[in-house]
C-alpha positions as CSV (number, residue, x, y, z in Angstrom):
1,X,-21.5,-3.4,14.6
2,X,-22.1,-0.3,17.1
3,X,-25.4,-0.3,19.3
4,X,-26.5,2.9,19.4
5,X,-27.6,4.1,23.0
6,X,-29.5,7.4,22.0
7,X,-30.9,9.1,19.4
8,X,-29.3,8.7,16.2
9,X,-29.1,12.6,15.9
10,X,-28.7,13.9,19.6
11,X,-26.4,13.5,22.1
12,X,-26.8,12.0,25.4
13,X,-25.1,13.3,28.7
14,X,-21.8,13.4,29.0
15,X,-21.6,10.9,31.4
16,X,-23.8,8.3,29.7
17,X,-22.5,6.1,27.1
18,X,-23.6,7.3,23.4
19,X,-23.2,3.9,21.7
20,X,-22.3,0.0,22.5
21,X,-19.7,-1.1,20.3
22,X,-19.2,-5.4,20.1
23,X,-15.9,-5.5,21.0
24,X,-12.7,-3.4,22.0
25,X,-11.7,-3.7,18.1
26,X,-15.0,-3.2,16.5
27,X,-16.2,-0.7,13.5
28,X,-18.3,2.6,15.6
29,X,-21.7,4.0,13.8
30,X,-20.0,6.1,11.4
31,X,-17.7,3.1,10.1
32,X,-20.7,0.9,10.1
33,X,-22.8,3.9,7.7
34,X,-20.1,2.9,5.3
35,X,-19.9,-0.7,5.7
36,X,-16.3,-0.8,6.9
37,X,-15.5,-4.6,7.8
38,X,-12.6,-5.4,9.5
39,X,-11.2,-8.4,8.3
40,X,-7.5,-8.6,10.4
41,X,-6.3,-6.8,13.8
42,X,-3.1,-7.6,15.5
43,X,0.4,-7.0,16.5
44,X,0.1,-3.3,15.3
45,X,-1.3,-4.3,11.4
46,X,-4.6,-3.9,10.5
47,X,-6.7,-4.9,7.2
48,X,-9.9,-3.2,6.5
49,X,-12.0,-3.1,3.2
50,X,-14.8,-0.8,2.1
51,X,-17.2,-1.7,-0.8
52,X,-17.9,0.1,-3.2
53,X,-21.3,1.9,-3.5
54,X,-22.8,4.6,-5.8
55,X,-24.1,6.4,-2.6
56,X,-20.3,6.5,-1.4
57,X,-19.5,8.4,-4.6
58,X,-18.9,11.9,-5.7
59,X,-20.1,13.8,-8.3
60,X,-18.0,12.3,-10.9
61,X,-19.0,9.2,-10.0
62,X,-15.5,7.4,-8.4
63,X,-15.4,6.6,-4.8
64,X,-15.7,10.3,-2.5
65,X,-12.3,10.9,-0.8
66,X,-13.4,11.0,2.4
67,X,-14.4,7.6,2.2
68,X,-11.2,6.5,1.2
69,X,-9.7,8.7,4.1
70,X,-12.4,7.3,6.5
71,X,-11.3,3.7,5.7
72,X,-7.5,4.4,6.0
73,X,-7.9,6.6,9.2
74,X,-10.0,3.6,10.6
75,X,-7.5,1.0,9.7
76,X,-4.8,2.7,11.8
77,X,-7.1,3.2,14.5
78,X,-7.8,-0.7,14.2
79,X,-4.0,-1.3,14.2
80,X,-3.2,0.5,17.0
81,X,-6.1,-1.1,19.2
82,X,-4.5,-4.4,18.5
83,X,-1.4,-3.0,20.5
84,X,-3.0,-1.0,23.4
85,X,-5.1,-1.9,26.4
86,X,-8.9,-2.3,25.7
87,X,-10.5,1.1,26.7
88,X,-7.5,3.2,26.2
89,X,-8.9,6.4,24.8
90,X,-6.5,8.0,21.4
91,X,-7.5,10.1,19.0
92,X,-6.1,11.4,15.8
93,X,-4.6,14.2,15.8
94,X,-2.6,14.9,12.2
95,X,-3.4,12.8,8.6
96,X,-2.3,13.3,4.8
97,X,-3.2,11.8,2.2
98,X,-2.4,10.9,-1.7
99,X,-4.9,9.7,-3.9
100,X,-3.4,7.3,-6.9
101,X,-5.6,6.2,-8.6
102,X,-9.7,6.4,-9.1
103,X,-12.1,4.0,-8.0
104,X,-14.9,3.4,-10.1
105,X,-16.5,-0.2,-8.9
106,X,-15.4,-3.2,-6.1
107,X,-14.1,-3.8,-3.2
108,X,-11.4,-1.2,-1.9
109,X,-9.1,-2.3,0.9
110,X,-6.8,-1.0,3.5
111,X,-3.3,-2.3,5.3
112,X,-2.4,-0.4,8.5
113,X,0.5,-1.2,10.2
114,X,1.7,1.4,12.8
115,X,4.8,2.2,15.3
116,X,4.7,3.6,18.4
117,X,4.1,4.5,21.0
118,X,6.8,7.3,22.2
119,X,5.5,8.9,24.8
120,X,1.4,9.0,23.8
121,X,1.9,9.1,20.5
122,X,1.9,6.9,17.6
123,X,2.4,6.9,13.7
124,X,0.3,5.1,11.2
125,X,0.2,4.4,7.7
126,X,-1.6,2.4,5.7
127,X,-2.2,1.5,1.7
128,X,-5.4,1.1,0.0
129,X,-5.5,-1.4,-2.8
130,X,-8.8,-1.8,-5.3
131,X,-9.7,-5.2,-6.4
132,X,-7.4,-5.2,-9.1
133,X,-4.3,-4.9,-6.8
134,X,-3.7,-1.4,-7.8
135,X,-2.6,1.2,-5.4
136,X,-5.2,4.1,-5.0
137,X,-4.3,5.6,-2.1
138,X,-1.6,6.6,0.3
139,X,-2.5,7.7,4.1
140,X,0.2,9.0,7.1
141,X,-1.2,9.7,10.4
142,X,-0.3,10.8,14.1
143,X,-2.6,9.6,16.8
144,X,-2.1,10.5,20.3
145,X,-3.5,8.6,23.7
146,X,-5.0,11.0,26.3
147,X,-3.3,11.7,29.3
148,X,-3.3,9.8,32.7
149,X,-3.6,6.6,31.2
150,X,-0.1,5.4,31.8
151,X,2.2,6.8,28.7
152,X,3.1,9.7,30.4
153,X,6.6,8.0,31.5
154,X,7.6,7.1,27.8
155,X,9.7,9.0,25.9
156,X,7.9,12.3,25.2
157,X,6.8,13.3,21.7
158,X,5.5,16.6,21.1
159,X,2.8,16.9,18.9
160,X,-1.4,17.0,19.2
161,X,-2.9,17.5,22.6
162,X,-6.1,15.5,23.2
163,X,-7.0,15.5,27.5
C-alpha cells in the first residue's frame, strides 16, 4: 500500500517525493482507492484482481469501465516491473480496450504478460476474468521507458515520447 507524503489533494515540489510506495512492485494511491491486490509479479506476467464494489459501479449498476481499464493497465505496469530495474521510470503511452462481458458482483481479475523491450518500448496485454471464469475484458497497451536510463542502444521503436 502507498504512503502518502503530502496532502492527499495537493502537490508537493517537484523535487520532493509525493508518495512512499512498499516496494518497487507495489499498488500507488490510485490502485490502492480501488483495492487493487496484486497477487503474482514475475518474468514479464502479472496477476492482479479488483473486487467488486457498488461504489466502483456505473449507473447501470455493473462494474465502471475505467475500473476495469485501471486494473488491466495496472497489471501490465506490474508485469513489466517484474522485468526492469527497480526505479526505472515508464509510462503508458497507447491502450485499447474490449469489454465482453458485464460485471455485476465478485471478484474480477487480471493476467498481464508483456514483451519487450525494443528500444524503450514495450507491449502488454492482459485478460480480465470474473469469478465465473468468463472473459470480460480484453486490454492492448504500449508503454514506453524515459530516456537516459540505458534503452537508448536497443533497437529503436517509434512510438510515444515520455522524457
Amino acid at each position: 500500500m502507498a504512503k502518502l507524503l503530502a496532502n492527499g489533494d495537493v502537490l508537493r515540489a517537484p523535487e520532493e517525493l509525493q508518495f512512499q510506495l512498499d516496494g518497487w512492485i507495489a499498488t500507488a494511491p490510485f490502485e490502492d482507492l480501488l483495492d487493487i491486490e496484486i497477487e503474482e509479479a514475475g518474468g514479464g506476467r502479472a496477476v492482479l484482481s479488483l473486487p467488486f464494489k457498488l461504489k466502483f459501479a456505473q449507473g447501470g449498476g455493473v462494474l465502471h469501465g475505467g475500473a476495469l481499464t485501471t486494473l488491466a493497465d495496472t497489471a501490465v505496469a506490474m508485469a513489466i516491473k517484474s522485468v526492469l530495474p527497480a526505479g526505472t521510470v515508464f509510462a503508458t503511452t497507447e491502450l485499447s480496450g474490449r469489454f465482453l462481458a458485464p460485471v455485476r458482483r465478485g471478484k474480477v481479475t487480471a493476467v498481464a504478460t508483456v514483451t519487450g523491450p525494443q528500444g524503450r518500448t514495450f507491449h502488454g496485454e492482459a485478460v480480465l476474468i470474473d469469478e465465473d471464469g468468463r472473459e470480460v475484458f480484453r486490454f492492448k497497451a504500449v508503454f514506453r521507458v524515459g530516456r537516459g536510463q540505458g534503452f537508448e542502444d536497443c533497437p529503436a521503436a517509434e512510438g510515444g515520447n515520455i522524457s
